[in-house]
C-alpha positions in Angstrom: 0.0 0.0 0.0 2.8 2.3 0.7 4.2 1.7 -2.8 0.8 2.8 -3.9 0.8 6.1 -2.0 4.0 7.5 -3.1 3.9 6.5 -6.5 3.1 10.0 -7.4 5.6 11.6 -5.8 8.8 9.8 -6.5 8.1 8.5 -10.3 9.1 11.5 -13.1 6.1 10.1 -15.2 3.4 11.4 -16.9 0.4 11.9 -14.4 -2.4 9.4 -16.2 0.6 6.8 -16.1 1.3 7.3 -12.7 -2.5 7.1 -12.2 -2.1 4.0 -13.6 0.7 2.7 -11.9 -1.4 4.0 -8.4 -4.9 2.5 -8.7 -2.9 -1.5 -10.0 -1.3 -1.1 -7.0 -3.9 -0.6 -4.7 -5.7 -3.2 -6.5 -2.9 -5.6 -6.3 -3.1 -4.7 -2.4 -6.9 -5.3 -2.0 -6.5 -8.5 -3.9 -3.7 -9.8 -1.9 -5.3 -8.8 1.4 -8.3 -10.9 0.8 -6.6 -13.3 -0.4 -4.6 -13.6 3.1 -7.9 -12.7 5.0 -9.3 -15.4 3.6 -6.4 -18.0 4.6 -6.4 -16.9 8.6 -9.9 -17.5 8.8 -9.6 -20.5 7.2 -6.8 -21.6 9.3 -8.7 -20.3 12.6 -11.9 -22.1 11.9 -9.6 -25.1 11.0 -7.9 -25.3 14.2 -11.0 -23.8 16.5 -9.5 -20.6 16.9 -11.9 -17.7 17.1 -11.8 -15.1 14.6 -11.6 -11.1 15.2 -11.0 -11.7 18.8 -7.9 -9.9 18.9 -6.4 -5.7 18.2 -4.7 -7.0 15.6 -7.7 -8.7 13.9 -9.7 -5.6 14.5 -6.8 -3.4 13.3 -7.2 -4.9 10.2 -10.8 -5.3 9.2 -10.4 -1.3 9.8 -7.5 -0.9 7.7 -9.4 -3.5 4.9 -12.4 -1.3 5.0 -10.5 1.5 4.0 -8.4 0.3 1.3 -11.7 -1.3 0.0 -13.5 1.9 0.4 -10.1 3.9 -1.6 -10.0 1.5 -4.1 -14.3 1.6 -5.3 -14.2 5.3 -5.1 -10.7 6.2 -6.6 -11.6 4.2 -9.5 -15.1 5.2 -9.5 -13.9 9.2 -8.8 -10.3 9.7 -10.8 -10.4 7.0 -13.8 -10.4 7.8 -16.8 -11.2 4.6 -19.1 -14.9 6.1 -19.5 -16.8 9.3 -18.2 -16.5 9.1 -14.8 -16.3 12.6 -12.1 -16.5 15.8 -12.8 -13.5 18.0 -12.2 -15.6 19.4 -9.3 -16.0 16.1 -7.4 -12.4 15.0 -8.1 -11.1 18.7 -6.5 -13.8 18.0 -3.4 -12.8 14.7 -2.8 -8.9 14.2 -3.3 -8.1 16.0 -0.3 -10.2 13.1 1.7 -8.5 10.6 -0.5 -5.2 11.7 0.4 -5.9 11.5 4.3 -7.4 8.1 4.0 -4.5 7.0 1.9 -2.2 8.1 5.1 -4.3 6.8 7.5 -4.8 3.3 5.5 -1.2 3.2 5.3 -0.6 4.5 9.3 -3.5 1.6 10.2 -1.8 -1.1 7.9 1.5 -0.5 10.1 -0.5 -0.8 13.4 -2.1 -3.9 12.1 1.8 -5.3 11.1 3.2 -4.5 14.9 0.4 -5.8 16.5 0.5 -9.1 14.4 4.4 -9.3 15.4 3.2 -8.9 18.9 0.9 -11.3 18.7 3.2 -13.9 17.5 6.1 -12.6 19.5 3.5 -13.3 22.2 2.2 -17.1 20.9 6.3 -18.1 20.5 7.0 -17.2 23.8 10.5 -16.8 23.2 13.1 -15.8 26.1 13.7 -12.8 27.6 17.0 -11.1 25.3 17.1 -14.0 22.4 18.0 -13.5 19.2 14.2 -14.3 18.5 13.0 -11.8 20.8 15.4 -9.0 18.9 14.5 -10.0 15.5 10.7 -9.6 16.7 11.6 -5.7 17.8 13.7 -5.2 14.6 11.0 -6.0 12.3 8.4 -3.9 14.5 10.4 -0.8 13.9 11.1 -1.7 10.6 7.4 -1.3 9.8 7.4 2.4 11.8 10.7 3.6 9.8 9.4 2.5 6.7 5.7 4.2 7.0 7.5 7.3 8.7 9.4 7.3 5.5 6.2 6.8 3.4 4.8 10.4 5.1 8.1 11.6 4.9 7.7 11.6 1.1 4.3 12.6 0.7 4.9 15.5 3.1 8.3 16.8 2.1 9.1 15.5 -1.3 8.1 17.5 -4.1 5.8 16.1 -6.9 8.3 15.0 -10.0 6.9 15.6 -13.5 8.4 14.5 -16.6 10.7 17.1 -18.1 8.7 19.7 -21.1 5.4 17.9 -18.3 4.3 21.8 -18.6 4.8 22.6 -22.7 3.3 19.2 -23.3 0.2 19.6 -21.2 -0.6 23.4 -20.5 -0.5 22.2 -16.5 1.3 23.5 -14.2 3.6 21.2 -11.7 2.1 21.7 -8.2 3.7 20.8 -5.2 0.8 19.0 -3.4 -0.4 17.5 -6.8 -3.5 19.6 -7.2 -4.2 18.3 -10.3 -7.5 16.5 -10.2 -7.6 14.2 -13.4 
């Protein structure tokens, strides 16, 4: 998902490409979420385990709502395959997409920790191990590399193609105000 989210910051390529690029990634996520939603459930129910019992599990129906939710109305909202939004209704609405792009992304890390927790917690490993430290390593891991996600979207500006302005008439923006 994070991939997804900075794809149009850090790729110097034309905007509908990296619109593209954005929505078949998010996709790809969605898909591949199920996918692995699907397995634990099978696995619990397999093994008598109770489902969405945990901060973890609820973490990330949360975080699957959203992506869902980002997906159905970012391709419903900015494609551009048939008629779809106005220019108005893209301008209203990317501004709300972009939050709940940070937050999916922000929710998808706190669902990661809490899963290594929870596992940390089921190995019951001891106290100072190797296991234990490779368990912490891979939770901060997952902070560093969202904090770097924001970082980008925050602080990076927006790359366009080079002649991006000649060739279309628009302007580069810093916060990619662009709304096709």
């Amino acid at each position: 998902m994070g991939h997804a989210v900075i794809t149009y910051r850090i790729l110097p390529l034309a905007h509908r490409t990296k619109k593209y690029i954005h929505g078949t990634l998010n996709l790809v996520a969605a898909i591949v979420a199920t996918v692995g939603l699907v397995s634990v459930i099978q696995f619990h129910n397999e093994f008598n385990i109770p489902n969405f019992y945990s901060l973890h599990s609820w973490l990330g129906l949360v975080t699957l709502s959203i992506l869902y939710l980002q997906v159905l109305a970012g391709f419903g909202i900015f494609q551009d395959l048939f008629e779809g939004a106005g220019r108005e209704v893209r301008a209203a609405y990317k501004p709300w997409h972009v939050v709940a792009g940070i937050c999916m992304v922000t929710f998808a890390a706190c669902t990661m920790t809490t899963g290594v927790q929870e596992k940390y917690g089921f190995t019951n490993p001891e106290k100072f191990s190797a296991h234990a430290y490779a368990f912490n390593f891979l939770g901060l891991s997952i902070f560093l590399w969202v904090a770097t996600v924001i970082w980008i979207l925050i602080a990076v500006e927006k790359r366009e193609p080079e002649g991006y302005e000649a060739i279309t008439g628009q302007a580069v923006t810093r916060y990619g105000d662009e709304t096709n």
